[in-house]
N, C-alpha and C positions, 0 to 999 in steps of 0.2 A: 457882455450883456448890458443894455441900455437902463438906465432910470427908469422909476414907475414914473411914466407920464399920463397925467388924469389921474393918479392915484387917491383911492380915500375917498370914492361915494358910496353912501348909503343914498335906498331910495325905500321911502315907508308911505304912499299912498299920497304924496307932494310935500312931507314935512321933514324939515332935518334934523338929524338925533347928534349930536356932538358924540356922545358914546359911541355909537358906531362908527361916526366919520373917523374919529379917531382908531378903533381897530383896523378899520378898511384900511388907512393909513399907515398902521404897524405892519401890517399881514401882506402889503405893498414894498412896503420897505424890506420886507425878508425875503421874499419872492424877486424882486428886482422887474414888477412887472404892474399893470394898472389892475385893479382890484374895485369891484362896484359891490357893497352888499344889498340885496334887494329881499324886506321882509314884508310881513300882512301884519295886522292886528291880530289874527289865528295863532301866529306864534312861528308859520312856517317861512321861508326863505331860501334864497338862494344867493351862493358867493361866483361870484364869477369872475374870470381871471382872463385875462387880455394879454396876447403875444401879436408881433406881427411876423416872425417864420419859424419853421419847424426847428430853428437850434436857438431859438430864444422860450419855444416850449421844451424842448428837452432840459435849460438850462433852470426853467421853473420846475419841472419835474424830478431833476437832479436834486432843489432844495426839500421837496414835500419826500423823497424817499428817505 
């Protein structure tokens, strides 16, 4: 399984949050794969997680089970 490459963005309506860059960053590094957190001012958000083939998702799958 490859490095997180592009690991560790946050994206909060154009501004950067070092806390989150830094989680994105952790949660990247565990996963072995690119991580973007994307929130609102509401509170709500979404994490999304970046593979480019099906045994580099199982392999991120394999860590979240």
């Amino acid at each position: 399984m490859r490095g997180p490459a592009g690991a560790g963005r946050t994206q909060n309506e154009g501004e950067q949050d070092p806390n989150g860059d830094k989680l994105a960053q952790d949660v990247a590094g565990k996963l072995g794969a690119a991580v973007a957190i994307q929130h609102a001012s509401s509170g709500r958000g979404k994490l999304v997680i970046s593979y480019n083939s099906l045994d580099e998702l199982d392999g991120i799958l394999a860590h979240i089970q």
